[in-house]
Backbone atoms as SQL, in Angstrom:
CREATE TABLE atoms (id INTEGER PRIMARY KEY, chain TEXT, resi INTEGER, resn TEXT, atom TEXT, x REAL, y REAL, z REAL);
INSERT INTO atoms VALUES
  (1, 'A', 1, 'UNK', 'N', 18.489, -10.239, -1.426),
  (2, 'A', 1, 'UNK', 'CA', 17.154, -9.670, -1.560),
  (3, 'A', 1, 'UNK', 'C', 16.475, -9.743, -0.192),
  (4, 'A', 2, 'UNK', 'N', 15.601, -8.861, 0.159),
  (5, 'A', 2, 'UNK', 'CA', 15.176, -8.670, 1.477),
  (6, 'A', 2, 'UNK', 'C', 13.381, -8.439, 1.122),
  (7, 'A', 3, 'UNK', 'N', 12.746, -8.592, 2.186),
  (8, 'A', 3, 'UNK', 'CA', 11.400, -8.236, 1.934),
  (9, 'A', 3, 'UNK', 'C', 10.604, -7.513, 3.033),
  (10, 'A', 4, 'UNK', 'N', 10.414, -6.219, 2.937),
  (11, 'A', 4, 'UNK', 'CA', 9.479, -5.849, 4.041),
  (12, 'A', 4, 'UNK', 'C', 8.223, -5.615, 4.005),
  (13, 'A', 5, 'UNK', 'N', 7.552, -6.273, 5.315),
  (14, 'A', 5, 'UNK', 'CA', 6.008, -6.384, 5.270),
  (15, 'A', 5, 'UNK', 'C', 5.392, -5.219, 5.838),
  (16, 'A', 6, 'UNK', 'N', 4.571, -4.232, 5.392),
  (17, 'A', 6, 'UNK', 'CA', 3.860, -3.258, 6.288),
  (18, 'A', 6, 'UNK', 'C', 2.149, -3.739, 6.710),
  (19, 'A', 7, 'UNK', 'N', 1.813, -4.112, 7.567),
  (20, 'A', 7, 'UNK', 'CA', 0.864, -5.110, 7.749),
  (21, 'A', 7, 'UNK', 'C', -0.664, -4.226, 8.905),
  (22, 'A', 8, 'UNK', 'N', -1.375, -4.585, 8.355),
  (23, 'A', 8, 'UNK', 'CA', -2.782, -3.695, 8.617),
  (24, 'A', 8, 'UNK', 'C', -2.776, -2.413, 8.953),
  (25, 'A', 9, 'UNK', 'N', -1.912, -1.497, 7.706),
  (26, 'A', 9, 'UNK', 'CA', -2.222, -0.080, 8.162),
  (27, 'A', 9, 'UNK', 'C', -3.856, -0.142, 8.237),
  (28, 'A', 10, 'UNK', 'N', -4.163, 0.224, 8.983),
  (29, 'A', 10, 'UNK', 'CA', -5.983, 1.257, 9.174),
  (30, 'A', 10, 'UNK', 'C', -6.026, 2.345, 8.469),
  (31, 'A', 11, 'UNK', 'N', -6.821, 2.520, 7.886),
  (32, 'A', 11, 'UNK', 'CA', -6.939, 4.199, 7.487),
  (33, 'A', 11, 'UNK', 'C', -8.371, 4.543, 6.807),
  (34, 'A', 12, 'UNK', 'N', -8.800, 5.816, 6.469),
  (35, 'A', 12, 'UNK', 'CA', -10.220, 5.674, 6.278),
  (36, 'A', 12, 'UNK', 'C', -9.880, 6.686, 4.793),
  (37, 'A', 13, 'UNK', 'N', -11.224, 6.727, 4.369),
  (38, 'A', 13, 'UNK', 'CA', -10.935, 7.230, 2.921),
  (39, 'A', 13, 'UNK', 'C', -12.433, 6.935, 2.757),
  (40, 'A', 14, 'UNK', 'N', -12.448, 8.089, 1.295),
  (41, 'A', 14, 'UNK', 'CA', -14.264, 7.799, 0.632),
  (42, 'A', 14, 'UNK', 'C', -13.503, 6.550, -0.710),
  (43, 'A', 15, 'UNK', 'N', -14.620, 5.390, -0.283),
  (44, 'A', 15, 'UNK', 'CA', -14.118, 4.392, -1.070),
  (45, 'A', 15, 'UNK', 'C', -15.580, 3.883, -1.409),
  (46, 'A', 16, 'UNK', 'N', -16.232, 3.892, -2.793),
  (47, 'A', 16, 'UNK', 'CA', -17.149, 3.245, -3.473),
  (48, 'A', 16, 'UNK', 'C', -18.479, 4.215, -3.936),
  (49, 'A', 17, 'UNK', 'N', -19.181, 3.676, -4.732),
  (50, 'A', 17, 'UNK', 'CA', -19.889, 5.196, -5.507),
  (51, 'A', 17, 'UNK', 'C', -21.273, 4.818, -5.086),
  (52, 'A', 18, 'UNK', 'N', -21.501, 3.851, -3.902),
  (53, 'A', 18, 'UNK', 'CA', -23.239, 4.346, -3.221),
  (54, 'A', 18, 'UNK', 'C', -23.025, 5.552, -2.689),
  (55, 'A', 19, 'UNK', 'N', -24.789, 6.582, -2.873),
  (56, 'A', 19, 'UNK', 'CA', -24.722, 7.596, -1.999),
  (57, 'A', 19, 'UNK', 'C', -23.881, 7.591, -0.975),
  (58, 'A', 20, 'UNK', 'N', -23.936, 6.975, 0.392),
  (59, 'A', 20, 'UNK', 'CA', -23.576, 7.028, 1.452),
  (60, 'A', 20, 'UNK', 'C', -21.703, 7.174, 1.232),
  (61, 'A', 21, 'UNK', 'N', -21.732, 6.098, 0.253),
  (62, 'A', 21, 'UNK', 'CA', -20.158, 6.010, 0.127),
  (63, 'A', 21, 'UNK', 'C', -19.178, 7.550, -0.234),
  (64, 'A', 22, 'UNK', 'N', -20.275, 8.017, -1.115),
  (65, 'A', 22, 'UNK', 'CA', -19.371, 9.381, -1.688),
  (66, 'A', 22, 'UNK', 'C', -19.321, 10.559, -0.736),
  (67, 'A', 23, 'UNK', 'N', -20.108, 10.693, 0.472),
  (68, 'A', 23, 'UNK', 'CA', -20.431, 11.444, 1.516),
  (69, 'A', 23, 'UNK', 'C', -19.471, 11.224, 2.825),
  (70, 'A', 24, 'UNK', 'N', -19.744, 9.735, 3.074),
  (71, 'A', 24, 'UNK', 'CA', -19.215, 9.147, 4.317),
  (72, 'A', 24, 'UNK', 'C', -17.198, 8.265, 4.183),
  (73, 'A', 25, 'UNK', 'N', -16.196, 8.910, 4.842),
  (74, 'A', 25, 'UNK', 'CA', -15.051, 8.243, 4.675),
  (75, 'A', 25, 'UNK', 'C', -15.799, 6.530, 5.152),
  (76, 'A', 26, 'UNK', 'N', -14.466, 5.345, 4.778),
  (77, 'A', 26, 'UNK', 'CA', -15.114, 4.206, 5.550),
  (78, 'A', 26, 'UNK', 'C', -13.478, 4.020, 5.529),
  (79, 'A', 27, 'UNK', 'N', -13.488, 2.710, 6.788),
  (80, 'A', 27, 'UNK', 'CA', -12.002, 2.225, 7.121),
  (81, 'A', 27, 'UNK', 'C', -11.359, 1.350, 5.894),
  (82, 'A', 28, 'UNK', 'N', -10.639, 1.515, 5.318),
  (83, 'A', 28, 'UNK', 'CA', -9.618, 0.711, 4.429),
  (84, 'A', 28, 'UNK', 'C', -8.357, -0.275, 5.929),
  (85, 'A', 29, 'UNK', 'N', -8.330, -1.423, 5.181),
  (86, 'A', 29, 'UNK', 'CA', -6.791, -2.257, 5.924),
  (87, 'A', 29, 'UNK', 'C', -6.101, -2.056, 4.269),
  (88, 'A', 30, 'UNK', 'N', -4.680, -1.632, 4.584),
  (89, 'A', 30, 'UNK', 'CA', -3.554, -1.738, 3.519),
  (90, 'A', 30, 'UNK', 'C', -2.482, -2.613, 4.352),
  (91, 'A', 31, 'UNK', 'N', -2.030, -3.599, 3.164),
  (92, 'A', 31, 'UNK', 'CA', -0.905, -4.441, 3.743),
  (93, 'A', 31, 'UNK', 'C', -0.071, -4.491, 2.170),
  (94, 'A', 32, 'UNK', 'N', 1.198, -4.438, 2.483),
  (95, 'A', 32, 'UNK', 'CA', 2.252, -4.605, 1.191),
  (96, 'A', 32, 'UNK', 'C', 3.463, -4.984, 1.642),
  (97, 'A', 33, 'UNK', 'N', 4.248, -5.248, 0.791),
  (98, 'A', 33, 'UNK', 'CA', 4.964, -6.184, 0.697),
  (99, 'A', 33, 'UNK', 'C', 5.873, -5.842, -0.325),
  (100, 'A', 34, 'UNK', 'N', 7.372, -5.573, -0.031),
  (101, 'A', 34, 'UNK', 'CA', 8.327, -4.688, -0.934),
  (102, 'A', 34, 'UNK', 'C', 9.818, -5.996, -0.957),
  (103, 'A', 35, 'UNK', 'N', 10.077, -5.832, -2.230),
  (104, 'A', 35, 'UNK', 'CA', 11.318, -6.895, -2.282),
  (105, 'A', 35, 'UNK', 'C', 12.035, -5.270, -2.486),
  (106, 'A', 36, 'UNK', 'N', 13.689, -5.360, -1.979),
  (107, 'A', 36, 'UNK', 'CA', 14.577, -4.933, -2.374),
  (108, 'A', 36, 'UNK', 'C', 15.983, -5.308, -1.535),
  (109, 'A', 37, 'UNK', 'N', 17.152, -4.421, -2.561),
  (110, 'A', 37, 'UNK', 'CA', 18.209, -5.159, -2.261),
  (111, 'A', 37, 'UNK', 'C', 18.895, -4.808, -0.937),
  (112, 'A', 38, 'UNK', 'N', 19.447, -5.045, -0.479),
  (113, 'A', 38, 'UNK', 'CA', 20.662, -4.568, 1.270),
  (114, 'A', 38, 'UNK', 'C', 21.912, -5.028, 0.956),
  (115, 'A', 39, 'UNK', 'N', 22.545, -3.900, 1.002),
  (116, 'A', 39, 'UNK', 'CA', 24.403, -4.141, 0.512),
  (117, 'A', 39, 'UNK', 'C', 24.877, -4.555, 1.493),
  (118, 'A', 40, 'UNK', 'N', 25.756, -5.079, 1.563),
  (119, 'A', 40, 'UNK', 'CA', 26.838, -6.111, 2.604),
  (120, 'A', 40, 'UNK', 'C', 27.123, -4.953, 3.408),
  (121, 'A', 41, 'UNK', 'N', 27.691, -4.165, 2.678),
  (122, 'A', 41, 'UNK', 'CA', 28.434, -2.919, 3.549),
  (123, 'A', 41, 'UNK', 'C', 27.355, -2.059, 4.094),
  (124, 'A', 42, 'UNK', 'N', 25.873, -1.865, 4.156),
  (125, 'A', 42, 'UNK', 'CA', 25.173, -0.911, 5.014),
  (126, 'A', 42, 'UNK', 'C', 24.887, -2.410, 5.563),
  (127, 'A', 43, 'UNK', 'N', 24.938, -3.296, 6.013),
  (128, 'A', 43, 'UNK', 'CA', 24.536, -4.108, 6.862),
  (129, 'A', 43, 'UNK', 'C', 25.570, -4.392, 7.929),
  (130, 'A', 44, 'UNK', 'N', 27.106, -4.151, 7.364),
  (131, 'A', 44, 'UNK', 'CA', 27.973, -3.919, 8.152),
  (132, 'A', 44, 'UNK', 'C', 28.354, -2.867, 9.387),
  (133, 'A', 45, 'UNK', 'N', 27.735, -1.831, 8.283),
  (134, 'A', 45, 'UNK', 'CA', 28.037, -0.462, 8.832),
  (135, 'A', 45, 'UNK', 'C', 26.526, -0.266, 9.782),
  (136, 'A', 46, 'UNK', 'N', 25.884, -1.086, 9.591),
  (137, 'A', 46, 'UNK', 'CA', 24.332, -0.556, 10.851),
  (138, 'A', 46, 'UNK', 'C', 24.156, 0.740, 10.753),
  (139, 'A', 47, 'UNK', 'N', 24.059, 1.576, 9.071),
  (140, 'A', 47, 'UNK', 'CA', 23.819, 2.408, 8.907),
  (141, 'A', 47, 'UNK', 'C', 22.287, 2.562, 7.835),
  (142, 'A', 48, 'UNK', 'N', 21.747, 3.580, 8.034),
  (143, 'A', 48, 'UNK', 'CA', 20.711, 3.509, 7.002),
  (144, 'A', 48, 'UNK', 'C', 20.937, 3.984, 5.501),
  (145, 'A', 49, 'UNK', 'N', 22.409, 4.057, 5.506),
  (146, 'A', 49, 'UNK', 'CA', 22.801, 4.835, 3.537),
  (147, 'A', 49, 'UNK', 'C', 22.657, 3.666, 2.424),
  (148, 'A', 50, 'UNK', 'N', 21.569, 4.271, 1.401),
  (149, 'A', 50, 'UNK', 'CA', 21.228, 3.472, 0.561),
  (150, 'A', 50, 'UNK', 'C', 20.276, 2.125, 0.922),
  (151, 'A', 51, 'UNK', 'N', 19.755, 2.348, 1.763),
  (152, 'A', 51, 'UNK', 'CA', 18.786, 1.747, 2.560),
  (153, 'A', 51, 'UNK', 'C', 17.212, 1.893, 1.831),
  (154, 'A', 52, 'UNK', 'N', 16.150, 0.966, 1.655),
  (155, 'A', 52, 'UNK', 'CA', 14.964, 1.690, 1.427),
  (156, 'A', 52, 'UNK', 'C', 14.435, 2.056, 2.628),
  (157, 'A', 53, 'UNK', 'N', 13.698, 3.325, 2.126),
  (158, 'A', 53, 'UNK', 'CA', 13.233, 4.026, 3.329),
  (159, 'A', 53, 'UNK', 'C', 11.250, 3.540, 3.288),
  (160, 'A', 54, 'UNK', 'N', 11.706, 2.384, 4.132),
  (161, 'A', 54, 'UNK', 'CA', 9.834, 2.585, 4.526),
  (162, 'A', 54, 'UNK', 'C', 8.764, 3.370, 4.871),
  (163, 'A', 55, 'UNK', 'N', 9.070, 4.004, 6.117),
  (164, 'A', 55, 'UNK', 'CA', 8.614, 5.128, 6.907),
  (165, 'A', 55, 'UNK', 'C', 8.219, 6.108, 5.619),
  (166, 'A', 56, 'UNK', 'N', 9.059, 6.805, 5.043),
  (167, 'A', 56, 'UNK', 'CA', 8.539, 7.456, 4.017),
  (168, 'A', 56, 'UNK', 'C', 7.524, 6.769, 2.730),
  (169, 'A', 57, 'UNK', 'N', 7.761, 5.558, 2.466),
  (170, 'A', 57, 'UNK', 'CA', 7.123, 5.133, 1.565),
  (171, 'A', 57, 'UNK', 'C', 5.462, 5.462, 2.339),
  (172, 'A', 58, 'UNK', 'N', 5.293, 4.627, 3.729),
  (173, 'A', 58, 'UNK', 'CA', 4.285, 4.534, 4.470),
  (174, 'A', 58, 'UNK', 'C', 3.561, 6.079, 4.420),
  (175, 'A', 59, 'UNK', 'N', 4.834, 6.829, 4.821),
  (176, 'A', 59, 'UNK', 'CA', 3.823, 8.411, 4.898),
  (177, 'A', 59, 'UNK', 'C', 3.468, 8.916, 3.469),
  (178, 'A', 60, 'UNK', 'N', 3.792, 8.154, 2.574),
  (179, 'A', 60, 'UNK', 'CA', 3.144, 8.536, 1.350),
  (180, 'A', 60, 'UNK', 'C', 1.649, 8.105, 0.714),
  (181, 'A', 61, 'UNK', 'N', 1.966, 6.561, 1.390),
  (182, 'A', 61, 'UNK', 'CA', 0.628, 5.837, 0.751),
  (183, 'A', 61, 'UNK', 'C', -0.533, 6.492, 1.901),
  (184, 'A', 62, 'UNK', 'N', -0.317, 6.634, 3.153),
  (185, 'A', 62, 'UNK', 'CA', -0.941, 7.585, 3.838),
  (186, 'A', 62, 'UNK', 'C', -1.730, 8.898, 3.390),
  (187, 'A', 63, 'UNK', 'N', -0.961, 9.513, 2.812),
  (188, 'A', 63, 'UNK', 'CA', -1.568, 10.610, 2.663),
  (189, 'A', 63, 'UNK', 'C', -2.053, 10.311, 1.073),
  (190, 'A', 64, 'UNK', 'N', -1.952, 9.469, 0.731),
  (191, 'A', 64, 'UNK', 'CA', -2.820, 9.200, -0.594),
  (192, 'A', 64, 'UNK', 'C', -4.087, 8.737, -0.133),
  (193, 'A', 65, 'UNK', 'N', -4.270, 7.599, 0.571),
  (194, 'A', 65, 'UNK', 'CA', -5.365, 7.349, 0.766),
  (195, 'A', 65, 'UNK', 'C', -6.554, 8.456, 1.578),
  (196, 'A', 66, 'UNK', 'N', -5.539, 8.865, 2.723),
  (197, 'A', 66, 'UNK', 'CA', -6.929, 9.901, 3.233),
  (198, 'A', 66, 'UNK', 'C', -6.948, 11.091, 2.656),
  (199, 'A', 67, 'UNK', 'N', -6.347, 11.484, 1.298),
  (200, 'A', 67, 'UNK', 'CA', -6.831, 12.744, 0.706),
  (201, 'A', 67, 'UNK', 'C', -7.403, 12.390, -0.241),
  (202, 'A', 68, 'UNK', 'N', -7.808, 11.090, -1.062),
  (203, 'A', 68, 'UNK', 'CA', -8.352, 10.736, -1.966),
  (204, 'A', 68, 'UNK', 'C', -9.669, 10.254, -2.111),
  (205, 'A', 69, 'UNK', 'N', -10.158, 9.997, -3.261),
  (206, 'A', 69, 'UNK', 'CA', -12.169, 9.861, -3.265),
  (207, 'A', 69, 'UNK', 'C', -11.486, 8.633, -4.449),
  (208, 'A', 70, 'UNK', 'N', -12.175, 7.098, -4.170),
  (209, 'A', 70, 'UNK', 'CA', -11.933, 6.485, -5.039),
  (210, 'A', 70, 'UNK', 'C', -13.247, 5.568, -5.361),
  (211, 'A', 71, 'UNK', 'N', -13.684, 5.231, -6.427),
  (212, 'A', 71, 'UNK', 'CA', -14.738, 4.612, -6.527),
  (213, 'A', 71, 'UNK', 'C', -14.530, 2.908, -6.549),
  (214, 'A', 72, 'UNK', 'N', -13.363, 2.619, -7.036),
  (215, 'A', 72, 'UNK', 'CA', -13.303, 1.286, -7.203),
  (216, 'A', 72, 'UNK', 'C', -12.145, 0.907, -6.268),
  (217, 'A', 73, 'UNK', 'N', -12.284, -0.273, -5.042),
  (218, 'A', 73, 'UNK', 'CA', -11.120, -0.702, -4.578),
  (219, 'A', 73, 'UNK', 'C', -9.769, -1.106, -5.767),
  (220, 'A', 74, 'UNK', 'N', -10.228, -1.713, -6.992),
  (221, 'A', 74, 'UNK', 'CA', -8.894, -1.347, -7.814),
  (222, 'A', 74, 'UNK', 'C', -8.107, -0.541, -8.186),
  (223, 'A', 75, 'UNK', 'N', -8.939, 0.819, -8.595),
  (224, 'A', 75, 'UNK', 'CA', -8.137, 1.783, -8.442),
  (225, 'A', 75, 'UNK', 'C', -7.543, 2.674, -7.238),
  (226, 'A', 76, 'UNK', 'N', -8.161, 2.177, -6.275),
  (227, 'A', 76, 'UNK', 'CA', -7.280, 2.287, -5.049),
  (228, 'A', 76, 'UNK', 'C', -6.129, 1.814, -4.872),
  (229, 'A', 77, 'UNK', 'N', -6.180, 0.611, -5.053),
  (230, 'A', 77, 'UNK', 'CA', -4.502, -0.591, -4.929),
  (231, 'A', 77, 'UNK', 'C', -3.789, -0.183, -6.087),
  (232, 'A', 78, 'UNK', 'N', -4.195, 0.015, -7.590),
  (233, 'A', 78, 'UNK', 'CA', -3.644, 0.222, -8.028),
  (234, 'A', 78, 'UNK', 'C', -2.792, 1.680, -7.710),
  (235, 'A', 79, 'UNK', 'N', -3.482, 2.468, -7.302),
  (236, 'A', 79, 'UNK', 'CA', -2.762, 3.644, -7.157),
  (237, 'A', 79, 'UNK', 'C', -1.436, 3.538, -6.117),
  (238, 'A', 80, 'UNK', 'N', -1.620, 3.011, -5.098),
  (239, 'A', 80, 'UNK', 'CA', -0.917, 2.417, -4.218),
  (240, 'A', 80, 'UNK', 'C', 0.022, 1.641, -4.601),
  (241, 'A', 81, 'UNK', 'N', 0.296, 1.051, -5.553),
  (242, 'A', 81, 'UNK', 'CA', 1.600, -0.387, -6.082),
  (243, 'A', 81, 'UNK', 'C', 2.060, 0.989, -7.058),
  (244, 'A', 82, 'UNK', 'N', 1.745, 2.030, -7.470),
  (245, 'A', 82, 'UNK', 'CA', 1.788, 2.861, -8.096),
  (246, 'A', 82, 'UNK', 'C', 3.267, 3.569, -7.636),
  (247, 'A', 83, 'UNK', 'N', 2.879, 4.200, -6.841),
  (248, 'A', 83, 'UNK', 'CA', 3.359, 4.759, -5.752),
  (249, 'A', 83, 'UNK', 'C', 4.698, 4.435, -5.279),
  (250, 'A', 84, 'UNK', 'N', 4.347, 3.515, -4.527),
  (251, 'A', 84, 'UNK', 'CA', 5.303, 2.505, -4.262),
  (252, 'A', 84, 'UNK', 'C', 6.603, 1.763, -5.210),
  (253, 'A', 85, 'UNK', 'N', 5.978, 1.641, -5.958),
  (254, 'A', 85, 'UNK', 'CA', 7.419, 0.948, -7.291),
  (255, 'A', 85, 'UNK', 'C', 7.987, 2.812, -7.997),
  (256, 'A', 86, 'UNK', 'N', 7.365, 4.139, -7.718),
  (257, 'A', 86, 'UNK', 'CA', 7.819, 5.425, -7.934),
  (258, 'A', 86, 'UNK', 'C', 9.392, 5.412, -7.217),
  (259, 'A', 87, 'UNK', 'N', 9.899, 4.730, -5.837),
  (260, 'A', 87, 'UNK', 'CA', 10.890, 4.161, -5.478),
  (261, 'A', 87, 'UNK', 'C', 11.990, 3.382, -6.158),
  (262, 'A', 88, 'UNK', 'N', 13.159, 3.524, -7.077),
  (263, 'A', 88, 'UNK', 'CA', 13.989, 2.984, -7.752),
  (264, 'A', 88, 'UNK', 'C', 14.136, 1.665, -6.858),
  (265, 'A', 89, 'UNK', 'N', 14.240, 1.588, -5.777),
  (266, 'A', 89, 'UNK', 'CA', 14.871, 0.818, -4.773),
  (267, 'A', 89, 'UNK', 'C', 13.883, -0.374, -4.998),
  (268, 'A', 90, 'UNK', 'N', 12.987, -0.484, -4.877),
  (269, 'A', 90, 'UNK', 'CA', 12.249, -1.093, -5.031),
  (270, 'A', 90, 'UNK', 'C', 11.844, -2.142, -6.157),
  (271, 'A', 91, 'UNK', 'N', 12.412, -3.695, -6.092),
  (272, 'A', 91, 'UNK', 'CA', 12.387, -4.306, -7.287),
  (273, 'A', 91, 'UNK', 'C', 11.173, -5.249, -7.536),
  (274, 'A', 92, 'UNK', 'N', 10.135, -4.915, -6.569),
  (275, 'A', 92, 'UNK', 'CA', 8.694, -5.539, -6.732),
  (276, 'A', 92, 'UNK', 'C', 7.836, -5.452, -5.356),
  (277, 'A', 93, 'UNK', 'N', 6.729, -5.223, -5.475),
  (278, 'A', 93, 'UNK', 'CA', 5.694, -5.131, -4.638),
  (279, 'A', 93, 'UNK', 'C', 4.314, -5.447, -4.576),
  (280, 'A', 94, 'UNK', 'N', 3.892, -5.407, -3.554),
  (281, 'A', 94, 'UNK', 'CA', 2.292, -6.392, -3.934),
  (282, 'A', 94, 'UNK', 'C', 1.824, -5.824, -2.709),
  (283, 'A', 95, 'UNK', 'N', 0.488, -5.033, -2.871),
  (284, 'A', 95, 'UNK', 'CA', -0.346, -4.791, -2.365),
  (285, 'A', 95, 'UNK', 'C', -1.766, -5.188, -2.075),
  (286, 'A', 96, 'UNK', 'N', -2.418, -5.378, -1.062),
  (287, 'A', 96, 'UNK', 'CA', -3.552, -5.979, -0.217),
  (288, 'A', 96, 'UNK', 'C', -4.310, -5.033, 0.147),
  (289, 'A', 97, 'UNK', 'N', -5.403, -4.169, -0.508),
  (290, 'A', 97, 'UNK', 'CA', -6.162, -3.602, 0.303),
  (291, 'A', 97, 'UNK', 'C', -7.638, -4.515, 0.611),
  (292, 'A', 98, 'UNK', 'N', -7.537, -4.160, 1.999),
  (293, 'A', 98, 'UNK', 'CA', -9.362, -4.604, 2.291),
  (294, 'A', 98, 'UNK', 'C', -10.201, -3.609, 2.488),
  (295, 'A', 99, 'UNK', 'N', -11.719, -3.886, 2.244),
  (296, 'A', 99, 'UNK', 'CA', -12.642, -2.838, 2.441),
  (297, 'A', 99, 'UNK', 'C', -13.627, -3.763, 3.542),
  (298, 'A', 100, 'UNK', 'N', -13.487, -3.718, 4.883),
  (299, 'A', 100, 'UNK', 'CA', -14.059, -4.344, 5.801),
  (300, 'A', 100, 'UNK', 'C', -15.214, -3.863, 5.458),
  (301, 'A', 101, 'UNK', 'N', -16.748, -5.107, 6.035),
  (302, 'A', 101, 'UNK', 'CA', -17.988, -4.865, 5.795),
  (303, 'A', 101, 'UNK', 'C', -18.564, -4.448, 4.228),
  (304, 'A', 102, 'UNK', 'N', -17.522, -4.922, 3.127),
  (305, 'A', 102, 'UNK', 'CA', -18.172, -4.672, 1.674),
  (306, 'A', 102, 'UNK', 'C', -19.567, -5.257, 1.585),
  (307, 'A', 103, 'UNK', 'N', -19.593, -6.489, 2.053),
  (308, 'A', 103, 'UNK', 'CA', -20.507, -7.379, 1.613),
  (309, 'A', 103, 'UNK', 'C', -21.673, -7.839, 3.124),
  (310, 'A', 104, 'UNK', 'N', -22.283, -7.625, 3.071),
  (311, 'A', 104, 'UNK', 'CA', -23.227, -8.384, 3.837),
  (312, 'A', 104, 'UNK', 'C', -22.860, -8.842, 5.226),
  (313, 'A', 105, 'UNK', 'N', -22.703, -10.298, 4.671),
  (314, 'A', 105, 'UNK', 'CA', -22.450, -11.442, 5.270),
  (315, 'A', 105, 'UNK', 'C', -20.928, -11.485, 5.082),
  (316, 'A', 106, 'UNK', 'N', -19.908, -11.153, 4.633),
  (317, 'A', 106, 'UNK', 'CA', -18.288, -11.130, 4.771),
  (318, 'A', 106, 'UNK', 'C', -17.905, -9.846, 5.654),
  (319, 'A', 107, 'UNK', 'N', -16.652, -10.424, 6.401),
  (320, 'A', 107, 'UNK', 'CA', -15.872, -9.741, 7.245),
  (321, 'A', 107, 'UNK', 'C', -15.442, -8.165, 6.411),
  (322, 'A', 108, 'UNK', 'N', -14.844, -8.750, 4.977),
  (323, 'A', 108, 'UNK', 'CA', -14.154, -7.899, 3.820),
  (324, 'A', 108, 'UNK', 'C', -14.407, -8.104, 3.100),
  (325, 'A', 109, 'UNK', 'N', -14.162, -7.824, 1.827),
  (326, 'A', 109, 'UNK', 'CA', -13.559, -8.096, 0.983),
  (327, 'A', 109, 'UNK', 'C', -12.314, -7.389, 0.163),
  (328, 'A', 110, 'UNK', 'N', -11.289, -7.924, -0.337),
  (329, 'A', 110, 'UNK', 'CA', -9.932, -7.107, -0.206),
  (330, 'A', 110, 'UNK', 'C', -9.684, -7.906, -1.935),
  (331, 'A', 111, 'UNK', 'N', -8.704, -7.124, -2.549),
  (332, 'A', 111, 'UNK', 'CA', -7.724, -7.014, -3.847),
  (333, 'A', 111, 'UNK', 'C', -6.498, -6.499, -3.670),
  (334, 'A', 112, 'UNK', 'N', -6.076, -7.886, -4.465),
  (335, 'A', 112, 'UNK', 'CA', -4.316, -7.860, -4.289),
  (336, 'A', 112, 'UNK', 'C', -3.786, -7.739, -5.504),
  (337, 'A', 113, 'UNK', 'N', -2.805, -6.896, -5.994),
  (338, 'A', 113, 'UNK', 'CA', -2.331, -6.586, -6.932),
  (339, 'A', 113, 'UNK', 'C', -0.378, -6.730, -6.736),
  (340, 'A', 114, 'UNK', 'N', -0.146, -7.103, -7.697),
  (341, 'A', 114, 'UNK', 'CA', 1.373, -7.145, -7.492),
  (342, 'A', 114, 'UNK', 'C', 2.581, -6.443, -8.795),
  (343, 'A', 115, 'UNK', 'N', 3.365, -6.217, -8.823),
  (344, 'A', 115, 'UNK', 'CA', 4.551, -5.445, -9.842),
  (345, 'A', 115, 'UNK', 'C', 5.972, -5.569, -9.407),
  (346, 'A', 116, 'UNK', 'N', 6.656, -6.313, -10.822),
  (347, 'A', 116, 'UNK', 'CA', 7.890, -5.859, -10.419),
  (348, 'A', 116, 'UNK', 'C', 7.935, -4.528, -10.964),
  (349, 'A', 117, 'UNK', 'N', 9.325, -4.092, -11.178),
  (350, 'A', 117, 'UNK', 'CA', 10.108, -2.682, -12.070),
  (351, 'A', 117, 'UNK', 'C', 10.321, -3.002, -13.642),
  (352, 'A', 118, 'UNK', 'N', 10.464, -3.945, -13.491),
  (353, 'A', 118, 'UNK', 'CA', 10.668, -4.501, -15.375),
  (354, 'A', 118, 'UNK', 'C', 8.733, -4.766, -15.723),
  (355, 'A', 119, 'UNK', 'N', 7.600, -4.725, -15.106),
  (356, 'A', 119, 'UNK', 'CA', 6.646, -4.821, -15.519),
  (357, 'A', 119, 'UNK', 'C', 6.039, -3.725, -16.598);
């Protein structure tokens, strides 16, 4: 079992239902975290067959977030662990989004959600 980390994508998106929010994109951080398996033989072969493909996973959750209008950071992440386990390869994942400057006085505030495939 192997685990790859994709760690502070940036990206902006309309995220939360104040006026300003539904008008104005704001910056999202996404970080996740994918268990899956690596066969002896593509590790041998230093080939990418039957490999999970990150890069694509990444250009997916990408273009989810900046084409999307979401009101609740949950249904943001959720959509995102969504996504992501849509990948057979994939035997669990856990996603981290933050919404920098939610609150006041906090840096963020962020929700983490996690799934295996048998969930």
């Amino acid at each position: 079992m192997a685990r790859i980390k994709v760690k502070n994508l940036l990206l902006r998106t309309y995220i939360g239902f104040n006026p300003e929010e539904l008008v104005n994109k704001q910056d999202v951080i996404i970080n996740f975290e994918i268990e899956t398996d690596i066969s002896h033989e593509a590790l041998e072969a230093d080939e990418p067959v039957d490999i999970l493909d990150y890069k694509t996973i990444t250009k997916k959750v990408i273009a989810l977030v900046q084409n999307g209008r979401f009101k609740l950071l949950e249904v943001l992440t959720q959509k995102i662990l969504d996504l992501i386990l849509e990948d057979e390869k994939v035997k669990w994942a856990s996603v981290e989004v933050d919404k920098p400057h939610a609150l006041r006085f906090a840096e963020s505030v962020s929700l983490v959600m996690e799934r295996s495939q048998n969930d």
